[in-house]
C-alpha positions as a Markdown table, in Angstrom:
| # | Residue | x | y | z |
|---|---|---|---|---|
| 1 | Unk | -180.9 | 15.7 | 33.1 |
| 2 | Unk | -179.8 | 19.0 | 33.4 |
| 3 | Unk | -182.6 | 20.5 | 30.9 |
| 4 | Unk | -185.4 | 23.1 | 31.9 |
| 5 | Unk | -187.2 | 19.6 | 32.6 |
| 6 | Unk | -184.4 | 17.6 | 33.9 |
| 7 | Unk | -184.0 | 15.6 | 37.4 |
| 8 | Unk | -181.4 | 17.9 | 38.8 |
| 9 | Unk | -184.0 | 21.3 | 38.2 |
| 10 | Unk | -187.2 | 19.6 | 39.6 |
| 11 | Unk | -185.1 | 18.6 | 42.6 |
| 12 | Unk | -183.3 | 22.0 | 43.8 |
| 13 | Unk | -187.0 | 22.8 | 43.1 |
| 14 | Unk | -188.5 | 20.3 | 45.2 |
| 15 | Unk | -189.9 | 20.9 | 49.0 |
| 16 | Unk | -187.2 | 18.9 | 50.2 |
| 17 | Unk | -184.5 | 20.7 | 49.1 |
| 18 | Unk | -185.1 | 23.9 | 50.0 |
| 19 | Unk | -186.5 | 22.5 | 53.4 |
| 20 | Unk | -182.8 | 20.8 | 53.8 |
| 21 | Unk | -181.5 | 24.1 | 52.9 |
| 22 | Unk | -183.2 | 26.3 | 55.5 |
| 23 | Unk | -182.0 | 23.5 | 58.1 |
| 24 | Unk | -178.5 | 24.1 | 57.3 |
| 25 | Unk | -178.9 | 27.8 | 57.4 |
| 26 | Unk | -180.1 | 27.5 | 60.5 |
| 27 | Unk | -177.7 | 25.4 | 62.5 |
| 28 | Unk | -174.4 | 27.4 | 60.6 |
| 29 | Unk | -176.4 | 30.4 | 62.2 |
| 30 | Unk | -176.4 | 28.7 | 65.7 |
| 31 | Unk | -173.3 | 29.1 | 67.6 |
| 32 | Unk | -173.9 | 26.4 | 70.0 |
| 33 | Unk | -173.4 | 23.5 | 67.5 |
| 34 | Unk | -171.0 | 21.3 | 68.3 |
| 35 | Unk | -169.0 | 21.6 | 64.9 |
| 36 | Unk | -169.1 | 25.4 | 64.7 |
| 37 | Unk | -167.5 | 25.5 | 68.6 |
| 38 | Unk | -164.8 | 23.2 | 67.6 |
| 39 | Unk | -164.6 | 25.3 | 64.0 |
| 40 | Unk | -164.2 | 28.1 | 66.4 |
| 41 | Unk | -161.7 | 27.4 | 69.1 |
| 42 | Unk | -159.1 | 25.8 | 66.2 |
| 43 | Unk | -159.5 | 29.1 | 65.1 |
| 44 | Unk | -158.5 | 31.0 | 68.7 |
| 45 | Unk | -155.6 | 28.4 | 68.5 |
| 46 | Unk | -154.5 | 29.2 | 65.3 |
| 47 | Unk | -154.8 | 32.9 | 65.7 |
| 48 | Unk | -152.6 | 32.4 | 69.5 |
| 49 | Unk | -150.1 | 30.6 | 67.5 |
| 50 | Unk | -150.0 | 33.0 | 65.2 |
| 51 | Unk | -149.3 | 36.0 | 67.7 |
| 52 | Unk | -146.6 | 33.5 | 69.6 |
| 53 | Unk | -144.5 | 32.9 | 66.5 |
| 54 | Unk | -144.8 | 36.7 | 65.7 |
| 55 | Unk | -143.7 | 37.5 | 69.3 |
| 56 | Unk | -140.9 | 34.7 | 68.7 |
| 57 | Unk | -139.4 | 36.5 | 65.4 |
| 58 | Unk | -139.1 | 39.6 | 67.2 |
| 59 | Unk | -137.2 | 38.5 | 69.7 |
| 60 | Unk | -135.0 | 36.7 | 68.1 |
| 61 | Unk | -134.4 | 39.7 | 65.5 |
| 62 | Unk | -133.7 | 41.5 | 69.2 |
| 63 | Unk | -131.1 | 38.7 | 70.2 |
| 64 | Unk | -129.8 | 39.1 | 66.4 |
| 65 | Unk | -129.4 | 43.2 | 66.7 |
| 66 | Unk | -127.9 | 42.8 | 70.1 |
| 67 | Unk | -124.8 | 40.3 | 68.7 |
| 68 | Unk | -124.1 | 42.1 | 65.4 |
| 69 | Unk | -124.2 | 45.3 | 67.5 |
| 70 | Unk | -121.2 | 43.8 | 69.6 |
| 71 | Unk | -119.7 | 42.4 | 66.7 |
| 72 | Unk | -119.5 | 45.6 | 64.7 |
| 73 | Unk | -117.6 | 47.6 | 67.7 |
| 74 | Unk | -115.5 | 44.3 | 68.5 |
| 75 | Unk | -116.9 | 44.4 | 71.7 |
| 76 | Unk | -116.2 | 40.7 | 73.6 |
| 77 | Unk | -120.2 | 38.7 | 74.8 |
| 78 | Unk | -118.7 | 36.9 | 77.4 |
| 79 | Unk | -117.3 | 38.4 | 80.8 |
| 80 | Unk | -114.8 | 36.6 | 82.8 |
| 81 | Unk | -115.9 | 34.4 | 85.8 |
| 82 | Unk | -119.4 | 35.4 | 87.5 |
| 83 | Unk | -119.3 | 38.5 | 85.3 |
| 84 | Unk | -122.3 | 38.4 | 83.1 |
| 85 | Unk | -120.7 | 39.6 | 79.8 |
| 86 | Unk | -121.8 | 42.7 | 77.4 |
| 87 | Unk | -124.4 | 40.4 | 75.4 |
| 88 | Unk | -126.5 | 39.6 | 78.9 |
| 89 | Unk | -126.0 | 43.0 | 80.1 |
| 90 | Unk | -127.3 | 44.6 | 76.6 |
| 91 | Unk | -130.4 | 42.2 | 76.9 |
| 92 | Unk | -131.3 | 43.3 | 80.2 |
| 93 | Unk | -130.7 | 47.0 | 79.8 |
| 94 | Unk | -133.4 | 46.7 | 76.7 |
| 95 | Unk | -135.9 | 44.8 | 78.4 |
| 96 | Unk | -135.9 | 47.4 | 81.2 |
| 97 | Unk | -137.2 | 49.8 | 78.5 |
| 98 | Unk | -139.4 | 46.9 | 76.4 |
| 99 | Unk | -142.5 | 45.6 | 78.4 |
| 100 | Unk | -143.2 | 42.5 | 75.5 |
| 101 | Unk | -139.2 | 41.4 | 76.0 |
| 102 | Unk | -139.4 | 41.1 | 80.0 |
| 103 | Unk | -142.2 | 39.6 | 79.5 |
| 104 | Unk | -141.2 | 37.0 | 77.8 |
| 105 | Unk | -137.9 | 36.5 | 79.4 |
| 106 | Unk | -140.0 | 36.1 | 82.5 |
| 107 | Unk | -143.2 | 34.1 | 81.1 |
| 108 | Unk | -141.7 | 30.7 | 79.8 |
| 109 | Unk | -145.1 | 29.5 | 78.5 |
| 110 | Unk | -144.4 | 32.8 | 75.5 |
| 111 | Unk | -141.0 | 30.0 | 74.9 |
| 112 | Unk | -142.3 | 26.8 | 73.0 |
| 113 | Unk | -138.8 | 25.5 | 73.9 |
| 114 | Unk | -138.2 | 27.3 | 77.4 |
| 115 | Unk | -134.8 | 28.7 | 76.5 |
| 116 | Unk | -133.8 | 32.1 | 76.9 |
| 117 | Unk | -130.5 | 31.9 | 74.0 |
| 118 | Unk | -128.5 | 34.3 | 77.1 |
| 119 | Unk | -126.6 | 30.7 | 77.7 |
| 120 | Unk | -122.8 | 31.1 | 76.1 |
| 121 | Unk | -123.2 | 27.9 | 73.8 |
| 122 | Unk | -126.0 | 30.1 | 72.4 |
| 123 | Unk | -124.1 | 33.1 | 71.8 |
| 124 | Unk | -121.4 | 31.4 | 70.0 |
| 125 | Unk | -123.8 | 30.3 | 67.6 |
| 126 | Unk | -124.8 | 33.4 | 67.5 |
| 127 | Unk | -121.6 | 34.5 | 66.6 |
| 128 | Unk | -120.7 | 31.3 | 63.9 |
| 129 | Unk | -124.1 | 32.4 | 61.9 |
| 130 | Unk | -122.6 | 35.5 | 62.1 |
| 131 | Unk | -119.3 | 34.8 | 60.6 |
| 132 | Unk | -120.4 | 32.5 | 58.1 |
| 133 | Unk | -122.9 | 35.1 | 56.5 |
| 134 | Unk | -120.1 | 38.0 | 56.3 |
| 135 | Unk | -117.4 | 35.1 | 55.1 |
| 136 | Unk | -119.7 | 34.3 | 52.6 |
| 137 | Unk | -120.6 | 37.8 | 51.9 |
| 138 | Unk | -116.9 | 38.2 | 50.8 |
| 139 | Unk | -116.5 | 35.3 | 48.9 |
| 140 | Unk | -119.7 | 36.2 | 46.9 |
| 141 | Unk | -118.0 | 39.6 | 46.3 |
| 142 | Unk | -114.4 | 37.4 | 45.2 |
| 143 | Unk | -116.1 | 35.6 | 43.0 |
| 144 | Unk | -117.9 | 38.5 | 40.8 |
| 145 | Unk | -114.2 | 40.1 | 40.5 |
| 146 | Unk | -112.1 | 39.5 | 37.3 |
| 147 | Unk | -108.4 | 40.1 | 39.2 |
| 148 | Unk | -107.3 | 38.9 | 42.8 |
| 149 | Unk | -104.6 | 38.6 | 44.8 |
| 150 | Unk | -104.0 | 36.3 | 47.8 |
| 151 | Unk | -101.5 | 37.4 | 50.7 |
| 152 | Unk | -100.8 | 34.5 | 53.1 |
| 153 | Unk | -98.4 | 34.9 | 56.0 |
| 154 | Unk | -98.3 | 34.0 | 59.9 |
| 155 | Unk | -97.1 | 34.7 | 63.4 |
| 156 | Unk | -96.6 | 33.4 | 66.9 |
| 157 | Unk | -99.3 | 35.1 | 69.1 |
| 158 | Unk | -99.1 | 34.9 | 72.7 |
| 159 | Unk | -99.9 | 31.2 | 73.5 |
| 160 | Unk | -96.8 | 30.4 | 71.1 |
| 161 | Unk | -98.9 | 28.8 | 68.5 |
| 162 | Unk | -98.2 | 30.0 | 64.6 |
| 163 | Unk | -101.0 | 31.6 | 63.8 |
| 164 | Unk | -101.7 | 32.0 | 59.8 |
| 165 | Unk | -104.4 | 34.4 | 57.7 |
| 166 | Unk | -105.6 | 34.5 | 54.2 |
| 167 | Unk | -106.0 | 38.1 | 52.9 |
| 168 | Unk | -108.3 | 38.4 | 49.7 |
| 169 | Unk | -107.2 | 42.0 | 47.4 |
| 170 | Unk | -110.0 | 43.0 | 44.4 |
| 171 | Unk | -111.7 | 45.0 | 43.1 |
| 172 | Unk | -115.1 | 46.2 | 43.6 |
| 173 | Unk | -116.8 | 48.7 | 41.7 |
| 174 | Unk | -113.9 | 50.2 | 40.9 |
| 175 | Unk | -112.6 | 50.7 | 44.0 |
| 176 | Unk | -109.9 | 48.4 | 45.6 |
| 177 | Unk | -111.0 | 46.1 | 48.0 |
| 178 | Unk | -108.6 | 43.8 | 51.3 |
| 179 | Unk | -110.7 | 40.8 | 52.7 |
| 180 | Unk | -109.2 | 38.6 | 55.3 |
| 181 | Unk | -111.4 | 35.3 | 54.9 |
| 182 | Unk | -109.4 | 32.7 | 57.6 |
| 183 | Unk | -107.5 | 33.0 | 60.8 |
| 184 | Unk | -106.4 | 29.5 | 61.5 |
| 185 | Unk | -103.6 | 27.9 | 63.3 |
| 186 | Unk | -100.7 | 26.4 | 61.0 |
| 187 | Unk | -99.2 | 23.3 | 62.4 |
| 188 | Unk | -96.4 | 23.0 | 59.3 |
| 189 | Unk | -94.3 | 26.0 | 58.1 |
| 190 | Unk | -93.1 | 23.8 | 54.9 |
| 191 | Unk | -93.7 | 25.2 | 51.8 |
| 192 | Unk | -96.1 | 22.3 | 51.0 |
| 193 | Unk | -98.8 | 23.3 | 53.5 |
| 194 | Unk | -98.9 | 26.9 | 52.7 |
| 195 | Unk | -100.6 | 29.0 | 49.8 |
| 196 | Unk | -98.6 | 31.0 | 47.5 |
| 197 | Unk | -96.9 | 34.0 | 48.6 |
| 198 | Unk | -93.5 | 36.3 | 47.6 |
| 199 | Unk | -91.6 | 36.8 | 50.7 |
| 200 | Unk | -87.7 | 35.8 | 50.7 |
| 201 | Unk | -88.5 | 33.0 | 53.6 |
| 202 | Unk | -86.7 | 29.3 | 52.7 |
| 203 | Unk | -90.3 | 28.2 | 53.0 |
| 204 | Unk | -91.5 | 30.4 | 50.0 |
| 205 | Unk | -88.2 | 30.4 | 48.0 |
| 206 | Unk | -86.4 | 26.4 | 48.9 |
| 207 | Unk | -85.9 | 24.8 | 45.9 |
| 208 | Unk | -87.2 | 21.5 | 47.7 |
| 209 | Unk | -90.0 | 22.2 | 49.9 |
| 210 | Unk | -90.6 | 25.8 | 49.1 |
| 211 | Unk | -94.0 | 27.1 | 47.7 |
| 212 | Unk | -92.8 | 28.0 | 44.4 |
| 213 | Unk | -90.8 | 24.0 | 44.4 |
| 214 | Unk | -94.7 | 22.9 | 45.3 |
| 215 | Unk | -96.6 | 24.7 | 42.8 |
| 216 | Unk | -94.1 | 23.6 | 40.1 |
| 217 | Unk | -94.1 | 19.9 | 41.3 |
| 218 | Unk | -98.3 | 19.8 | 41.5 |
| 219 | Unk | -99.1 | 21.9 | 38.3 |
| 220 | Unk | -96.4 | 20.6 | 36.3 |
| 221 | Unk | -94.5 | 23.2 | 34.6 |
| 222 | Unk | -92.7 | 26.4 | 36.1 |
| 223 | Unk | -94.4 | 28.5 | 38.3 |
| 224 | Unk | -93.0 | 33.0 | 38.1 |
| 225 | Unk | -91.6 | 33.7 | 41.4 |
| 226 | Unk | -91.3 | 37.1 | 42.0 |
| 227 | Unk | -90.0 | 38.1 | 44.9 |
| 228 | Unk | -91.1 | 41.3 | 47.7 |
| 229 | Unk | -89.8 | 44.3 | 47.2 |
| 230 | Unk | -90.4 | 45.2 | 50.8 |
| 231 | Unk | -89.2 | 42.1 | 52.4 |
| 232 | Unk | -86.3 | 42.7 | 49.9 |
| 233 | Unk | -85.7 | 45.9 | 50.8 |
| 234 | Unk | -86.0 | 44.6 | 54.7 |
| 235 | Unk | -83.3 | 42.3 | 54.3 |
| 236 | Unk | -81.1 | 44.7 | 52.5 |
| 237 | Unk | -81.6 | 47.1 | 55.8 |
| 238 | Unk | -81.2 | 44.6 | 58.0 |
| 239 | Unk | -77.9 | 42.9 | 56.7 |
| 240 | Unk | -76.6 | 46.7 | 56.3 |
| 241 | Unk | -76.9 | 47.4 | 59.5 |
| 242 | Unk | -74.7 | 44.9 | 60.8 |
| 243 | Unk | -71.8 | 45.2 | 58.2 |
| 244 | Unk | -69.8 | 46.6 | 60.6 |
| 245 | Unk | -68.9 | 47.1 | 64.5 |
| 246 | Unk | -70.0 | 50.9 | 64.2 |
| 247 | Unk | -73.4 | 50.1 | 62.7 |
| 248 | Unk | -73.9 | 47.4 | 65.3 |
| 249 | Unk | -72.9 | 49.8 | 68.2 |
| 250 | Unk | -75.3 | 52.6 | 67.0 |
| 251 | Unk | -78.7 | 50.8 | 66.7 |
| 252 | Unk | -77.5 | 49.3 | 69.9 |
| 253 | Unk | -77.5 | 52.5 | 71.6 |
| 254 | Unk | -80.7 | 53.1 | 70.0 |
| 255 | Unk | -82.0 | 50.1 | 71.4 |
| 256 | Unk | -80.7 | 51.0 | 75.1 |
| 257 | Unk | -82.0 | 54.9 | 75.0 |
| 258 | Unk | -85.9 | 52.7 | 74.0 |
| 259 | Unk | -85.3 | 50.3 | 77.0 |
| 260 | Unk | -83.8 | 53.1 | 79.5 |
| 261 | Unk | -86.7 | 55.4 | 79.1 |
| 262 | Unk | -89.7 | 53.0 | 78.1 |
| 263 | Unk | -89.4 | 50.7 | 81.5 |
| 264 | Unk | -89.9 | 53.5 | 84.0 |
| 265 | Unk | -92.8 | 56.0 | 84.0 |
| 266 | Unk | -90.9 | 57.9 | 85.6 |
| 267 | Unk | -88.1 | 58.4 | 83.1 |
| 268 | Unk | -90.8 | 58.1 | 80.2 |
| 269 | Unk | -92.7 | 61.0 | 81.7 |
| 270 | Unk | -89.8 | 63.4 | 82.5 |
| 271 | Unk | -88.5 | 62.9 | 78.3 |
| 272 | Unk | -92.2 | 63.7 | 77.3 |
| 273 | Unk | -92.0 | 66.5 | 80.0 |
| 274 | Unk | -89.5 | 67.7 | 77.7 |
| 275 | Unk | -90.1 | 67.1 | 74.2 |
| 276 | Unk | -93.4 | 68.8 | 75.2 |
| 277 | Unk | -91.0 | 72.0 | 75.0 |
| 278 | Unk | -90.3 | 72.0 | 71.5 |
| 279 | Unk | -92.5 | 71.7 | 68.4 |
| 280 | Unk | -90.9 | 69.1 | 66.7 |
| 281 | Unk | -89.6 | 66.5 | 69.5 |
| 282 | Unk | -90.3 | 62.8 | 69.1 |
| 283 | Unk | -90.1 | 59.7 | 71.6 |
| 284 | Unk | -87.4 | 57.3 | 71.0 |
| 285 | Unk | -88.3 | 54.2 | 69.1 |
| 286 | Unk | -87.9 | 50.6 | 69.1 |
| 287 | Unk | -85.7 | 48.6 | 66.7 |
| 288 | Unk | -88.2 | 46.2 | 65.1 |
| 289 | Unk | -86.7 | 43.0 | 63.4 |
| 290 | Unk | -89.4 | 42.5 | 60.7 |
| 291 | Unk | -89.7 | 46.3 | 59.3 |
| 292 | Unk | -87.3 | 47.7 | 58.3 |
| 293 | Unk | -89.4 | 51.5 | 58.5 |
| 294 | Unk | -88.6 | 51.5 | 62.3 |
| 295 | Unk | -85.0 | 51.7 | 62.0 |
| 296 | Unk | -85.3 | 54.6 | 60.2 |
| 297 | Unk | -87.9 | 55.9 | 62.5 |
| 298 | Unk | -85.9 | 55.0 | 65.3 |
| 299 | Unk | -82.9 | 57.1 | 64.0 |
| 300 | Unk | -85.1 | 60.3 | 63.1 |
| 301 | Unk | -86.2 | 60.4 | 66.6 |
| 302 | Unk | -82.7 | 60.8 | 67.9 |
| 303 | Unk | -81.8 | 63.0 | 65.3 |
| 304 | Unk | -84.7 | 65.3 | 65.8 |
| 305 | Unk | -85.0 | 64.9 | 69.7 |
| 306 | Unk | -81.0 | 64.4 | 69.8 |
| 307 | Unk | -80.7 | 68.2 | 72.1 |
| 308 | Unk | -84.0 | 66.9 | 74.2 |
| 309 | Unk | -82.9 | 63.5 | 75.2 |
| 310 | Unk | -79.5 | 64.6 | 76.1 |
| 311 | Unk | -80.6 | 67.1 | 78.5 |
| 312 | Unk | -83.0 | 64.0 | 79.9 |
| 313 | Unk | -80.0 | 62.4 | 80.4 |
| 314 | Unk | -78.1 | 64.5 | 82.0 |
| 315 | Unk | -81.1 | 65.5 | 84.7 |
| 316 | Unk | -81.2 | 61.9 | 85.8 |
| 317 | Unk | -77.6 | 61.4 | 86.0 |
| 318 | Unk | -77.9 | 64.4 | 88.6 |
| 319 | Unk | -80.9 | 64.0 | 90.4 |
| 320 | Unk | -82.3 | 60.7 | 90.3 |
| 321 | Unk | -82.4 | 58.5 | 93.6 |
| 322 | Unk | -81.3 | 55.3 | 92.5 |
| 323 | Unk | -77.3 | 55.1 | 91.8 |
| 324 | Unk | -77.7 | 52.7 | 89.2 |
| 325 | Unk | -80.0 | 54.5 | 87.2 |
| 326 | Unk | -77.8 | 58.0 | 87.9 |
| 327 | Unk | -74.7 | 55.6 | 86.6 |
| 328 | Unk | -76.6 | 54.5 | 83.2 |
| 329 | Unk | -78.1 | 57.7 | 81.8 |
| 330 | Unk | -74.9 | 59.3 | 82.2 |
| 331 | Unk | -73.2 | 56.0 | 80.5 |
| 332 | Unk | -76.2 | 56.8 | 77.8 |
| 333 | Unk | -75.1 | 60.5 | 77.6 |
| 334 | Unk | -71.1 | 59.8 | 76.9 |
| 335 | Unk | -72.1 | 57.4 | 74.1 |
């Protein structure tokens, strides 16, 4: 069939075939043909498509820029009641000086979906994709490390909830690495609902509810609980300091000079006024309960500033306008 001889030769040979042949030629040729016009404008569509969803991805890498921007200088999106926040007012200073991104802020037919993403339920997605990439960036990093160690411990924050995070130490390429990976709200303070740590707390320490009483109970043999040396040493500072009436009387005039001078800008400027005299002088601090550091900085102050603070003393008991405040610096100045 296929031979010198065969059907198939003799007919690409024949008059009708090569007649059928020139036909085609010439209507592909023709660009009126029905077929080749609707060949044609699926090809404009495609290529418009094309160019929308090109314009689309850059705008969205713009929106994308504009959030991890904010984020990286912990800068807020949002502004507070008809102010319209940094991430709207970052958008609009760009598209004063990009033509293709007013333009299709203003053109909705360049949006498939009509939405602009400036609307705050957007940018808090925005912000979730976010976190979730660089959360899962860390744990990526965790889980290539050989050696970690887990800090968990809380606080009260302003709104009086307790407040806990969990801070991820290791190593990465030699070089030691701190992570925090959650900030969550912790509705239990029993040893059973927290992760491991090595404070001195009842929660961490109780031989009941206590972490290490926990991790015993649920893995079944005998946990190593090694305490903090620096809450340790904390305690050991704090009880110290109240062994006796003398101690208690001298951090609480350290406490007073901190109040007397740090709620009035007016007494807080005049003892800067004059530690600004001397090379070494150092504003009073204030007694923290929880580090034990800041009594000691506390007392260095007074020891180093001892000659400036007196004479700040005794200026206000002369010359300052209100008798009460006259009546306690010179109380501070006798003790």
């Amino acid at each position: 069939m296929t031979g010198s001889g065969g059907k198939m030769v003799k007919h690409f040979k024949s008059t009708a075939h090569m007649s059928s042949e020139n036909r085609l030629l010439n209507f592909s040729q023709k660009k009126t043909n029905i077929d080749l016009m609707l060949i044609g404008g699926q090809r404009e569509v495609d290529r418009k498509r094309e160019q929308l969803l090109k314009l689309n991805e850059k705008i969205v890498i713009t929106l994308l820029d504009v959030a991890r921007f904010l984020s990286r200088q912990a800068l807020s999106f949002q502004g507070d009641g008809n102010s319209e926040g940094n991430f709207v007012a970052t958008i609009d200073l760009l598209r004063r000086h990009d033509p293709v991104l007013d333009q299709w802020f203003k053109d909705s037919s360049l949006r498939p979906y009509h939405v602009t993403y400036l609307h705050h339920d957007s940018q808090n997605e925005l912000i979730t994709l976010f976190g979730r990439a660089v959360q899962q960036a860390i744990l990526n990093d965790i889980h290539k490390a050989q050696f970690i160690s887990v800090t968990v411990d809380s606080t009260t924050d302003i709104s009086n909830k307790e407040i806990y995070t969990i801070v991820i130490r290791f190593v990465k390429d030699f070089i030691a690495q701190e992570r925090m990976i959650s900030v969550m709200e912790l509705n239990s303070k029993v040893g059973e609902n927290i992760s491991q740590s090595y404070d001195n707390a009842l929660n961490m320490s109780g031989v009941n509810q206590g972490v290490q009483a926990c991790l015993n109970k649920h893995l079944n043999r005998t946990i190593l609980y090694i305490p903090c040396g620096v809450h340790s040493t904390n305690l050991v500072v704090k009880h110290g300091s109240s062994i006796s009436i003398e101690y208690i009387n001298f951090f609480g005039i350290l406490q007073e000079l901190y109040n007397f001078f740090e709620m009035s800008a007016k007494r807080h400027s005049l003892l800067c006024k004059n530690l600004s005299e001397t090379e070494f002088g150092i504003l009073v601090k204030d007694l923290s309960r929880t580090r034990w550091s800041d009594r000691y900085e506390a007392v260095r102050a007074v020891y180093i500033s001892h000659k400036q603070i007196v004479d700040t003393l005794q200026e206000i008991s002369e010359n300052d306008s209100v008798k009460t405040t006259r009546q306690t610096a010179e109380n501070l100045k006798n003790k």
